[in-house]
N, C-alpha and C positions, 0 to 999 in steps of 0.2 A: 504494500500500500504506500502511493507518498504521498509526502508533506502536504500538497496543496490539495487534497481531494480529503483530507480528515474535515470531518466537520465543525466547523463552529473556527475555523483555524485560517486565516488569512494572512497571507507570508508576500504580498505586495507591501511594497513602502507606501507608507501613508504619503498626502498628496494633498496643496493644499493651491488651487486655482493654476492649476500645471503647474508647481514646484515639486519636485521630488527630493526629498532628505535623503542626503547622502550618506553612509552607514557609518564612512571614516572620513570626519575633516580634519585637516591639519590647522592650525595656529594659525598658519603662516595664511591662509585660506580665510579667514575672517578679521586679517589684519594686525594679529600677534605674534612680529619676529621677531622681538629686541629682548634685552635682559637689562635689569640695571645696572649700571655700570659703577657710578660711587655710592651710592647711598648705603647699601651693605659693607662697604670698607668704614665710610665713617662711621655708622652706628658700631662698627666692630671695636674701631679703637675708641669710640667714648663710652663701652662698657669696657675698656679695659683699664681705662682712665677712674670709670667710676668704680669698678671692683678696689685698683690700689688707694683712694680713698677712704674706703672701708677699713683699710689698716689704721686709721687715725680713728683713736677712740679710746673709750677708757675698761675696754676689756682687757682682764687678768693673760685668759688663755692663749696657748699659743698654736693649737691645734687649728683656731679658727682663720688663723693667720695664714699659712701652711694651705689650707684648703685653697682658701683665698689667693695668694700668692701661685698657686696649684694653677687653678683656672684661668687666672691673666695670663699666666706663662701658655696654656694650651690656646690660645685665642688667641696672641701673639702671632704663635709657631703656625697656627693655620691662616693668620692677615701675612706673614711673611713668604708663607708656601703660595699662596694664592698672588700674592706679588710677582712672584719668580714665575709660576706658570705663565703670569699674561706677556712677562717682558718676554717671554720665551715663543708666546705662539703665533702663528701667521698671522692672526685676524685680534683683537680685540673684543 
């Protein structure tokens, strides 16, 4: 038995004044090809500005610090990797 003779089961694309939905559009197809380009660098290093601010305080521990200090250092290492990838690749 196939698909299109089950009953109750319509496997044409919906249609609306001769348009037909197409099943896969791309982005680039409704006008979305770009990525942003600094906005994610700067937000990266003013969370990394505001984490090491968070070391000025009047906490005892040092564990909290360490974490702290943990996470700017990994935000850093991935704004600086991401750095060297773009100087590095064909296209920006």
């Amino acid at each position: 038995m196939s698909a299109t003779s089950e009953p109750g089961r319509d496997l044409t694309p919906p249609s609306w004044d001769g348009y037909v939905l197409e099943p896969h559009e791309r982005p680039e197809d409704w006008g979305w090809h770009q990525e942003f380009k600094v906005v994610p660098r700067v937000l990266g290093w003013i969370a990394v500005i505001s984490l090491l601010l968070m070391l000025i305080g009047n906490h005892t521990g040092r564990v909290e610090n360490l974490w702290v200090l943990a996470t700017a250092a990994m935000i850093v290492a991935v704004l600086i990797w991401d750095h060297i990838r773009r100087r590095n690749a064909w296209r920006n």
